[in-house]
N, CA and C atoms as a LAMMPS dump frame, in Angstrom:
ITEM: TIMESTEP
0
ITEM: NUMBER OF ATOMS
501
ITEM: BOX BOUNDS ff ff ff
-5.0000000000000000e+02 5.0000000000000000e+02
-5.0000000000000000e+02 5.0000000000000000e+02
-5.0000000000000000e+02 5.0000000000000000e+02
ITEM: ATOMS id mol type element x y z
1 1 1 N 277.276 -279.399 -119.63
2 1 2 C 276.322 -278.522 -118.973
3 1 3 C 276.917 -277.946 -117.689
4 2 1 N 277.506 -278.559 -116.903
5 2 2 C 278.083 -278.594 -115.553
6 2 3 C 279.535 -277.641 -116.111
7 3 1 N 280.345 -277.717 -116.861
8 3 2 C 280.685 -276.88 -117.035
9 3 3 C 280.482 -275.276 -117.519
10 4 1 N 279.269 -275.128 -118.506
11 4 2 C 278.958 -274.177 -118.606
12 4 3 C 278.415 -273.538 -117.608
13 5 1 N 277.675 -274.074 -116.551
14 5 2 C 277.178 -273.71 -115.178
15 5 3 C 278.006 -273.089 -114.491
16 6 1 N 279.033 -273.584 -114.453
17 6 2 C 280.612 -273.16 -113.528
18 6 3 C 280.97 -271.929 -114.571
19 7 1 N 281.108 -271.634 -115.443
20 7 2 C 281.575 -270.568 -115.756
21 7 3 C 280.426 -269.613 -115.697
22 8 1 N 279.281 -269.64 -115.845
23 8 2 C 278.649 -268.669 -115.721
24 8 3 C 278.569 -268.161 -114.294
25 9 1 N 279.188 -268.844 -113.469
26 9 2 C 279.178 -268.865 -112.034
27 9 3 C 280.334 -267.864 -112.173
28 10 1 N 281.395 -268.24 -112.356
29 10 2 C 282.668 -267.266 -112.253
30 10 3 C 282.249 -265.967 -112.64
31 11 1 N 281.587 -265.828 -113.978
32 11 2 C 281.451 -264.523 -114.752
33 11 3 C 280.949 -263.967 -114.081
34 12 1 N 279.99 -264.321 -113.079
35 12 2 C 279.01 -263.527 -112.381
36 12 3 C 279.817 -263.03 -110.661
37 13 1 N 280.462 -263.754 -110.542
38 13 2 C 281.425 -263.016 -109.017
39 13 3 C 282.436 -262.433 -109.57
40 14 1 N 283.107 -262.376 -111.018
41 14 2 C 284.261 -261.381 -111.514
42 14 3 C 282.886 -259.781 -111.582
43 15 1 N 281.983 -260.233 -112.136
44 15 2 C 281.13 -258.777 -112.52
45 15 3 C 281.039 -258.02 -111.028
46 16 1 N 280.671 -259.172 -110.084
47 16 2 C 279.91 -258.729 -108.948
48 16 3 C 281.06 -257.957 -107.992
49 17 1 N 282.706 -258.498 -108.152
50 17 2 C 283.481 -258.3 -107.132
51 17 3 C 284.251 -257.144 -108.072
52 18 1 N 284.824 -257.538 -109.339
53 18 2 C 285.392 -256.672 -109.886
54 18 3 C 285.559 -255.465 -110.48
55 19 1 N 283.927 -255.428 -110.918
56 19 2 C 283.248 -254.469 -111.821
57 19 3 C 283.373 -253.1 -111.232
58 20 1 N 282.737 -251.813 -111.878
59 20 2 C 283.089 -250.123 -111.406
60 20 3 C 281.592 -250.481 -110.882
61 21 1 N 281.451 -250.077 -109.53
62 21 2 C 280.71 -249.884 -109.132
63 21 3 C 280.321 -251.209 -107.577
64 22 1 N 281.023 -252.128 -108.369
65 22 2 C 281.097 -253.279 -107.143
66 22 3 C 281.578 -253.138 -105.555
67 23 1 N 281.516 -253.708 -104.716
68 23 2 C 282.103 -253.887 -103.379
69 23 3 C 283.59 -254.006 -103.535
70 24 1 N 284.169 -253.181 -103.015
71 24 2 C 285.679 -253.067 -102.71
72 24 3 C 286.307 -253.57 -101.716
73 25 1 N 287.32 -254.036 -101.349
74 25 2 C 287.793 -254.499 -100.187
75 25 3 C 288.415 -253.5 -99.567
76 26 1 N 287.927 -252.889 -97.811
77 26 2 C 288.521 -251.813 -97.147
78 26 3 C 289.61 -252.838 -96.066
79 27 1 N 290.128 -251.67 -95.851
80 27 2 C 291.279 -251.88 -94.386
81 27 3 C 290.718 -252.569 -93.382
82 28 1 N 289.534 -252.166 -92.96
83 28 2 C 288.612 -252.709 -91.73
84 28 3 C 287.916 -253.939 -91.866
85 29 1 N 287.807 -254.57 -93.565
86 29 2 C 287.754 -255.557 -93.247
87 29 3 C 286.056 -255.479 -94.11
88 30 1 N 285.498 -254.489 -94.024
89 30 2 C 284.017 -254.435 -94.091
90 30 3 C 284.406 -254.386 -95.817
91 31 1 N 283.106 -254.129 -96.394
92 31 2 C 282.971 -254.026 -97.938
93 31 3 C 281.649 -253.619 -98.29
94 32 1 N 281.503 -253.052 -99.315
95 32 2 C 280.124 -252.868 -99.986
96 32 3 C 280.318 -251.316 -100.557
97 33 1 N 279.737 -250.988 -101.612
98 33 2 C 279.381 -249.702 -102.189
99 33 3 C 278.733 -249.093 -101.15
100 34 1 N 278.865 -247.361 -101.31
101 34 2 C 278.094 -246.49 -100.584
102 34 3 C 277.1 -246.532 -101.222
103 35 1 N 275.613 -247.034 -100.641
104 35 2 C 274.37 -246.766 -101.297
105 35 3 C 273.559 -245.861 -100.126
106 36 1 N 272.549 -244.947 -100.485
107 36 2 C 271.987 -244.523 -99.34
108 36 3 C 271.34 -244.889 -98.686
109 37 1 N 271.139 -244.805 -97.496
110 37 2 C 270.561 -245.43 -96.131
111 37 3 C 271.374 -246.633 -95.808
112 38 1 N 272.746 -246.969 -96.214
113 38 2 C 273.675 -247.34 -94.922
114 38 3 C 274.765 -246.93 -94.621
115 39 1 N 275.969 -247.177 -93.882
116 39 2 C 277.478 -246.354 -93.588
117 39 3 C 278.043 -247.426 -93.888
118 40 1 N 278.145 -248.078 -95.088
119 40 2 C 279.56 -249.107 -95.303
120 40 3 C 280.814 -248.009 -96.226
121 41 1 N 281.551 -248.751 -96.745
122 41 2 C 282.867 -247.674 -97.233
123 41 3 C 282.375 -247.641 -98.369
124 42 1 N 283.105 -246.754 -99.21
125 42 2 C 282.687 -246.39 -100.21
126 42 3 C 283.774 -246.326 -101.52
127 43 1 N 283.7 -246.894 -102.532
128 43 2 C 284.841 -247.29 -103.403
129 43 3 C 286.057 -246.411 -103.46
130 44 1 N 286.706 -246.639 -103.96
131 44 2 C 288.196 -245.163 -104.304
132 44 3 C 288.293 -244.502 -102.842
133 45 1 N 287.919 -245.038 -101.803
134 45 2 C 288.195 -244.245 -100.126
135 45 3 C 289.686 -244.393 -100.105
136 46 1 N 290.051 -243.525 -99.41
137 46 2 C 291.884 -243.785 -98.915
138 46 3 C 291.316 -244.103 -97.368
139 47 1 N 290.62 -243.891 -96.621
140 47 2 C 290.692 -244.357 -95.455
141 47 3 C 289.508 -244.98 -94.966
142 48 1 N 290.021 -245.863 -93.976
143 48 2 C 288.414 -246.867 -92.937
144 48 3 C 287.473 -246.416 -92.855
145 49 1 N 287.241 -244.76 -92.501
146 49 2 C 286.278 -244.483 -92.265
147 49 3 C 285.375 -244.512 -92.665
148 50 1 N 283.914 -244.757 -92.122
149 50 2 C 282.475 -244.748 -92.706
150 50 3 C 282.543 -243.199 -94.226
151 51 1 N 282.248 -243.778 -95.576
152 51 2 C 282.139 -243.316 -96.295
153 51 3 C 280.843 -241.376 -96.089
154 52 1 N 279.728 -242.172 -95.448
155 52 2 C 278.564 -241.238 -95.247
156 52 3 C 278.212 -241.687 -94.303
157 53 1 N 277.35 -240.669 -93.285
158 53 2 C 276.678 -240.824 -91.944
159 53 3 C 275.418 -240.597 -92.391
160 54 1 N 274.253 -241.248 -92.505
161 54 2 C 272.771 -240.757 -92.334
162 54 3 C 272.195 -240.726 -91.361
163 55 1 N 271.925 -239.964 -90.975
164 55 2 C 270.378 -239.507 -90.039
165 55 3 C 268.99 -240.605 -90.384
166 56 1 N 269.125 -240.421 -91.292
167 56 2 C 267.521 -241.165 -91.695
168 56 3 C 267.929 -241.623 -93.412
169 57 1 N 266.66 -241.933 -93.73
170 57 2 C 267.239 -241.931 -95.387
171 57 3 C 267.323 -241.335 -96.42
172 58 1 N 267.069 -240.008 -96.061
173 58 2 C 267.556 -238.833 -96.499
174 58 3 C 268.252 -237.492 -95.965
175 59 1 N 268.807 -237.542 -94.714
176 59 2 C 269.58 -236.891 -94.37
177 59 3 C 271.094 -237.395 -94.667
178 60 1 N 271.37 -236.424 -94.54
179 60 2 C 273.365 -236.514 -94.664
180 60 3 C 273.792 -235.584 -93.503
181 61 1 N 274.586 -236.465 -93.062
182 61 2 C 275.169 -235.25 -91.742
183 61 3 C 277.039 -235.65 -92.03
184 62 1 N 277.538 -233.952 -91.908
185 62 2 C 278.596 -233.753 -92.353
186 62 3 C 279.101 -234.2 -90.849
187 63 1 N 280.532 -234.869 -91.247
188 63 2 C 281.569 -235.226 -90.101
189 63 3 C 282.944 -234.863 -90.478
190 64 1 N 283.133 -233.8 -90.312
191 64 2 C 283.884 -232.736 -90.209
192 64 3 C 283.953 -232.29 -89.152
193 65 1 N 285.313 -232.14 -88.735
194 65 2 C 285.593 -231.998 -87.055
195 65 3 C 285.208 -230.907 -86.961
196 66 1 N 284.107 -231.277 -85.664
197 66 2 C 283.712 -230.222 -84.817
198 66 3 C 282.087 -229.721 -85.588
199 67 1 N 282.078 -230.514 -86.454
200 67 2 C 280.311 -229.908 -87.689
201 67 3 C 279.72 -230.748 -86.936
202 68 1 N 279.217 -231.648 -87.952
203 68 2 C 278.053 -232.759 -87.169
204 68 3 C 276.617 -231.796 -88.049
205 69 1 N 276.69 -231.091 -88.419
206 69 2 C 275.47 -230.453 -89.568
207 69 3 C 275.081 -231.434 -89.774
208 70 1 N 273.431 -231.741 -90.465
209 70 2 C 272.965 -232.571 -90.413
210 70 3 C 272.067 -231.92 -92.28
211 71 1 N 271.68 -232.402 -93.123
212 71 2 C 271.63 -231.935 -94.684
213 71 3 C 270.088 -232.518 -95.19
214 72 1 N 268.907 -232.096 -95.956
215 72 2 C 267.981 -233.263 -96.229
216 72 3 C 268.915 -233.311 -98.076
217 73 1 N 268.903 -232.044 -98.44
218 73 2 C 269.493 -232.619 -99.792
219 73 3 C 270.678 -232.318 -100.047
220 74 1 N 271.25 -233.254 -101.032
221 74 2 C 272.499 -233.743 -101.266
222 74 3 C 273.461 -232.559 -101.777
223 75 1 N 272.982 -232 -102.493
224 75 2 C 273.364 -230.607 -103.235
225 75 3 C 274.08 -229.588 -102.077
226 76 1 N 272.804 -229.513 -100.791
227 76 2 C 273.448 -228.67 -99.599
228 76 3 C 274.554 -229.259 -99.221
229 77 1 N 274.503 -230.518 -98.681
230 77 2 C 275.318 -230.918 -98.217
231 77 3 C 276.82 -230.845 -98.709
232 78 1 N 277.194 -231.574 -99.968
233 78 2 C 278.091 -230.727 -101.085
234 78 3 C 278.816 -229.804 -100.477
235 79 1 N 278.013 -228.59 -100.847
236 79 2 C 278.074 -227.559 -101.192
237 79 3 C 278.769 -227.194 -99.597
238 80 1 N 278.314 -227.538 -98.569
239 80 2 C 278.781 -227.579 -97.012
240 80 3 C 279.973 -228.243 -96.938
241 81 1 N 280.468 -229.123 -97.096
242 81 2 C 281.107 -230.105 -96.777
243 81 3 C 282.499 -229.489 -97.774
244 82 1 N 282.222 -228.918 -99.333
245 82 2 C 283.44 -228.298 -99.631
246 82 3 C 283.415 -226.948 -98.967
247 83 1 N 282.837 -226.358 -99.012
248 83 2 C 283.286 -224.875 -98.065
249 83 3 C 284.082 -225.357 -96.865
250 84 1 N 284.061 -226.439 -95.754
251 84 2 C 285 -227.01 -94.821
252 84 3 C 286.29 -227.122 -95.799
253 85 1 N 286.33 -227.749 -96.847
254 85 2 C 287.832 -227.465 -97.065
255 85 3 C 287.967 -226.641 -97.606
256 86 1 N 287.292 -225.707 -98.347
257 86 2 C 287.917 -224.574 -98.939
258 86 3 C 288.397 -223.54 -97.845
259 87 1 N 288.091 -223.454 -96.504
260 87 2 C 288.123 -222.91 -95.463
261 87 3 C 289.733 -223.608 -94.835
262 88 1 N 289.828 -224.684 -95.248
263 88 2 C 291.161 -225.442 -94.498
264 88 3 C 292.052 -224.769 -94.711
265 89 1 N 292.785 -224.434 -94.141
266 89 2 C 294.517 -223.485 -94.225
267 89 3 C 295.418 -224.234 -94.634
268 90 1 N 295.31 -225.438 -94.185
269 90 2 C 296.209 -226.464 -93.327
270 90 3 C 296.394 -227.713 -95.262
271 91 1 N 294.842 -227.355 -96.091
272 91 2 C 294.687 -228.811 -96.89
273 91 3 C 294.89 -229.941 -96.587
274 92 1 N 294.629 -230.449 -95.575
275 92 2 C 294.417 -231.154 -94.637
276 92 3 C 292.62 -232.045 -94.257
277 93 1 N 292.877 -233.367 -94.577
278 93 2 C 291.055 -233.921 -94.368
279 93 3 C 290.702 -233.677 -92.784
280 94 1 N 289.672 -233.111 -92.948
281 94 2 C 289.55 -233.269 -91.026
282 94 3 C 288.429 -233.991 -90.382
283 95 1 N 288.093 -234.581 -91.917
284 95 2 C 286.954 -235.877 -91.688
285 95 3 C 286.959 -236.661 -90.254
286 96 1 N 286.063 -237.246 -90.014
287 96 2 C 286.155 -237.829 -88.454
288 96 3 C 286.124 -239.538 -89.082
289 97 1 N 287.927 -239.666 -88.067
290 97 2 C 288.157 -240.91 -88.731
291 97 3 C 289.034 -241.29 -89.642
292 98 1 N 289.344 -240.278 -90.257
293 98 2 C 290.379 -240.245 -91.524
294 98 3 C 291.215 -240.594 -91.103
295 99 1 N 292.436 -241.512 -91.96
296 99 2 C 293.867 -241.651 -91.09
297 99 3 C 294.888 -240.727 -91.523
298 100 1 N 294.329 -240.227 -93.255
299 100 2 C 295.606 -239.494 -93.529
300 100 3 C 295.529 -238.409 -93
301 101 1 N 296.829 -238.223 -92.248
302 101 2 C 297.379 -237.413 -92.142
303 101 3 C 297.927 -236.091 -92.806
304 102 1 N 298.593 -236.197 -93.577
305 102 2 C 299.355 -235.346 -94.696
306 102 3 C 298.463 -234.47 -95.015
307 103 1 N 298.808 -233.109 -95.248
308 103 2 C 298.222 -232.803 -96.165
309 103 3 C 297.778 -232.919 -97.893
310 104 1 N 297.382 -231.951 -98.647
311 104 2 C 297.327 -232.229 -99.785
312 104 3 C 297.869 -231.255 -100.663
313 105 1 N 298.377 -231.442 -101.712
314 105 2 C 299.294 -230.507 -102.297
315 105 3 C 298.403 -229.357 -102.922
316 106 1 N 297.17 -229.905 -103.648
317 106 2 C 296.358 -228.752 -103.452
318 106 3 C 295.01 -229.165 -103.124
319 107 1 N 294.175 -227.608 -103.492
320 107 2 C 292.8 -227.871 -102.473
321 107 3 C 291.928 -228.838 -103.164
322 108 1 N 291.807 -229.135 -104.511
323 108 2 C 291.574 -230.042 -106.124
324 108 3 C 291.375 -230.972 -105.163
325 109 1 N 292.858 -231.351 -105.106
326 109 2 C 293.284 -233.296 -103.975
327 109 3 C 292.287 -233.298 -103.262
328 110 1 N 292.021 -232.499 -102.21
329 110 2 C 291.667 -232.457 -100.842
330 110 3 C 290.257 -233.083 -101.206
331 111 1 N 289.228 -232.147 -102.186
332 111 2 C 287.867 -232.058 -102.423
333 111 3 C 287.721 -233.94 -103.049
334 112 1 N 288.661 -233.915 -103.797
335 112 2 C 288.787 -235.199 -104.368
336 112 3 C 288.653 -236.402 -103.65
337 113 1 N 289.886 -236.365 -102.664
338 113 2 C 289.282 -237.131 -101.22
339 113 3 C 288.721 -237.188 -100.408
340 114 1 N 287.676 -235.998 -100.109
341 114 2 C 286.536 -235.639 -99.981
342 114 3 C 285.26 -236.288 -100.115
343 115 1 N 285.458 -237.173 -101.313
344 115 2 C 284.192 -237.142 -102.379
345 115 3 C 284.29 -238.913 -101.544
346 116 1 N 285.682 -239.238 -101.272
347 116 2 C 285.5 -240.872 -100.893
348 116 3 C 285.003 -240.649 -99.477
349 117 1 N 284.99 -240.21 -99.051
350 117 2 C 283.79 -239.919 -97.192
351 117 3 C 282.599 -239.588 -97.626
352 118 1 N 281.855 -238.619 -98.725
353 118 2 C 280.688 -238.781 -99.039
354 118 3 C 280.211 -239.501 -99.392
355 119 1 N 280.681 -240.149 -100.633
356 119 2 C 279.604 -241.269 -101.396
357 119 3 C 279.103 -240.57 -102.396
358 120 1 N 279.24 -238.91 -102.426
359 120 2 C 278.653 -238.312 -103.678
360 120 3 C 279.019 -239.042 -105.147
361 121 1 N 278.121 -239.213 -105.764
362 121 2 C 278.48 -239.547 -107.321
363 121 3 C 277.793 -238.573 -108.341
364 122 1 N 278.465 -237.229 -108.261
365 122 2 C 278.147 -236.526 -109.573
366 122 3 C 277.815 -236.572 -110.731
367 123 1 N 278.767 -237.782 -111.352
368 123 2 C 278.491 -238.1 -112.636
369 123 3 C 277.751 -239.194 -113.224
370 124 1 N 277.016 -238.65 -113.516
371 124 2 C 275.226 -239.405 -113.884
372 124 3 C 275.365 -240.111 -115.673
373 125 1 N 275.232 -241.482 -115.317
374 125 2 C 274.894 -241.419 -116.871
375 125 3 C 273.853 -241.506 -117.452
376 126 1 N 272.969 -240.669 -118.669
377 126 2 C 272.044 -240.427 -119.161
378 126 3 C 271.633 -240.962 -120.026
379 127 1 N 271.848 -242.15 -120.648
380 127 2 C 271.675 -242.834 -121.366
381 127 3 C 270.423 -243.609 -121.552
382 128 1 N 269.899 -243.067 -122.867
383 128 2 C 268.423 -243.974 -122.646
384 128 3 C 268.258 -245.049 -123.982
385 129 1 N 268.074 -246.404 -123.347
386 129 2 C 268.286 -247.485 -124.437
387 129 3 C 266.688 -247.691 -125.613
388 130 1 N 267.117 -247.977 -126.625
389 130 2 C 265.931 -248.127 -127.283
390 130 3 C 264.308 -248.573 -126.505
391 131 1 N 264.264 -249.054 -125.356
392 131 2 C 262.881 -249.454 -124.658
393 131 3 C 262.619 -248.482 -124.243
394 132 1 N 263.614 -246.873 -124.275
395 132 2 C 263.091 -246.338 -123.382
396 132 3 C 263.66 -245.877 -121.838
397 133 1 N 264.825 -247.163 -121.317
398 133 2 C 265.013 -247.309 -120.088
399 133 3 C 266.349 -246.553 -119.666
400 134 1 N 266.115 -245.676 -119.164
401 134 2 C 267.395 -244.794 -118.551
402 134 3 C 268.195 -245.44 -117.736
403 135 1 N 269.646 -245.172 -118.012
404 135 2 C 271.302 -246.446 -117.164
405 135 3 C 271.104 -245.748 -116.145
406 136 1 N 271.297 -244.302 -115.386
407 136 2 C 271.605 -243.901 -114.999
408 136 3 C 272.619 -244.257 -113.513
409 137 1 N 273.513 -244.864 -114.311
410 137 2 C 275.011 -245.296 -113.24
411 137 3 C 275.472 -244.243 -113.008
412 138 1 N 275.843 -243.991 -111.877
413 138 2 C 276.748 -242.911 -111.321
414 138 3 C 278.123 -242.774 -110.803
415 139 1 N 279.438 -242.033 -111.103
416 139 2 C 280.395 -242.404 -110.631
417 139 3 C 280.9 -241.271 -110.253
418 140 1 N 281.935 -240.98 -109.505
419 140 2 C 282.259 -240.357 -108.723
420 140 3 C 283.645 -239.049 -109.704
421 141 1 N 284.171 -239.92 -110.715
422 141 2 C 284.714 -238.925 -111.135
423 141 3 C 284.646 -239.446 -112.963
424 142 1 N 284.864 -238.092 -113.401
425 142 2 C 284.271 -237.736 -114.582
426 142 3 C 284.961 -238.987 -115.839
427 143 1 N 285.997 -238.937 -116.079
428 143 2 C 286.524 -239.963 -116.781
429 143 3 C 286.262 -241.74 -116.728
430 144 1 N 286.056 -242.048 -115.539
431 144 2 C 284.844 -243.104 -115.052
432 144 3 C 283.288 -243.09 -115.991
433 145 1 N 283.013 -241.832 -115.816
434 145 2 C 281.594 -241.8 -116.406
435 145 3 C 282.114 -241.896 -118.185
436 146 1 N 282.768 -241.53 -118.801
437 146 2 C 283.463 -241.257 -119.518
438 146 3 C 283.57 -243.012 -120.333
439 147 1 N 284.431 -243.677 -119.785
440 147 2 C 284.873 -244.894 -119.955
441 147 3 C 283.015 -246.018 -120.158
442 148 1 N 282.129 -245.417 -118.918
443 148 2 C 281.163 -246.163 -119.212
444 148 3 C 280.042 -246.127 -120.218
445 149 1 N 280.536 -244.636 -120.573
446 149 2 C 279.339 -244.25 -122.071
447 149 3 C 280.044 -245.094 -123.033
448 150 1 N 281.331 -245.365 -123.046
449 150 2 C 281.828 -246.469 -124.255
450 150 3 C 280.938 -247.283 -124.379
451 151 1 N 280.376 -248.146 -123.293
452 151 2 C 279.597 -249.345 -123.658
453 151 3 C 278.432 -249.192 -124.703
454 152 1 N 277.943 -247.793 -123.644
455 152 2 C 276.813 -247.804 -125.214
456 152 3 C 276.781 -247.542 -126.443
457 153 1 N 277.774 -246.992 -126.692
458 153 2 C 278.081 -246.662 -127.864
459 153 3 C 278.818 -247.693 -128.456
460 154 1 N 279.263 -249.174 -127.783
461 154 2 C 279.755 -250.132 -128.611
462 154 3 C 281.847 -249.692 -128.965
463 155 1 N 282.201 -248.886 -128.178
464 155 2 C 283.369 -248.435 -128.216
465 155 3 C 284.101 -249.411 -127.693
466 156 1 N 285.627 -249.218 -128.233
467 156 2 C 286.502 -249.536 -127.462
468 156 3 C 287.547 -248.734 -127.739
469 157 1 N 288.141 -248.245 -126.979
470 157 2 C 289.665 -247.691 -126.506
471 157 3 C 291.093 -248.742 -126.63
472 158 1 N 291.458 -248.916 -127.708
473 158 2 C 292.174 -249.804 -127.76
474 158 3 C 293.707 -248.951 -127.767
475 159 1 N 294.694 -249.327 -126.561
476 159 2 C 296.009 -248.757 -126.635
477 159 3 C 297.32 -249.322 -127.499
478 160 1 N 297.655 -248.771 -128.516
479 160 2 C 298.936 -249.514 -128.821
480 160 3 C 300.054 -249.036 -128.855
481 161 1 N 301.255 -249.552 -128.582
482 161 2 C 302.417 -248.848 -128.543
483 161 3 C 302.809 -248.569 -129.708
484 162 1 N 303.762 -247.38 -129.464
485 162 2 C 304.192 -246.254 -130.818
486 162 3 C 305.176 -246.696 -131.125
487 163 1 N 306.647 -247.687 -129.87
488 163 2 C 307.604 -247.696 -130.447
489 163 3 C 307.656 -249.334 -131.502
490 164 1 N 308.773 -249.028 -132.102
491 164 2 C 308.652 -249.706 -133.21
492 164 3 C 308.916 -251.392 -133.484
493 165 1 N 309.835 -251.597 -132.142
494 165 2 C 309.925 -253.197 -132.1
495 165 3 C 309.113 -253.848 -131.292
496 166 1 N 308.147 -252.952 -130.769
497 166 2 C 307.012 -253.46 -130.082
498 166 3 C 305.681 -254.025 -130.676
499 167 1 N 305.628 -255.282 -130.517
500 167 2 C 304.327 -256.046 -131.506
501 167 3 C 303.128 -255.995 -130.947
């Protein structure tokens, strides 16, 4: 019994720590998914900085040097926050806080790393299970969402190698 206890124990901090969607470990030390209404980091971030700034629990305020705009829906905000880089000369994050430096080779990258200071998660999954009950997990980029419709559908993606002395 005591053993089965212990493993269900493990299974449940591999789901909780490991899983898409779980708490990540940042630079600073902090952890937790971007959920709305707090500023912890936010998964796939390249840098420390607070993932999202809220105002309240539905504002979004852009931190973009020198903005500080303040958003009630998410869509505006978006939609604000890439026009700052589509505007960048430089492709360059000018997030407040960011460490990288570098630019980005193109503007794609930029928006991409972008998306880890928002917390936006575009990709919605729609999935509604026989009770009725909609998944709707969200992830940030499309092939993610992609990988998690496998489950419902009972898929697997199994890779095998082509060359020939490989078992």
């Amino acid at each position: 019994m005591l053993k089965k206890f212990n493993a269900i124990v493990i299974l449940f901090f591999i789901l909780k720590n490991y899983s898409e969607g779980a708490p990540k470990k940042r630079k600073g030390g902090t952890s937790g998914q971007q959920t709305q209404g707090n500023a912890n980091y936010f998964e796939g971030g390249s840098s420390s900085s607070p993932a999202l700034t809220l105002v309240s629990p539905t504002n979004f305020s852009c931190q973009w040097y020198g903005c500080g705009e303040n958003f009630v829906k998410q869509e505006d905000f978006v939609n604000h926050v890439n026009g700052h880089a589509e505007m960048s000369q430089d492709n360059k994050c000018h997030w407040r806080d960011c460490e990288r430096e570098e630019p980005f080779q193109r503007l794609a990258h930029l928006k991409r790393h972008i998306v880890g200071h928002t917390g936006v998660k575009l990709y919605v999954c729609e999935y509604l299970n026989e009770n009725g009950v909609r998944c709707d997990k969200r992830y940030t980029q499309s092939h993610k969402l992609t990988i998690h419709k496998q489950t419902h559908a009972g898929e697997r993606i199994i890779y095998k190698c082509d060359y020939h002395a490989c078992a």
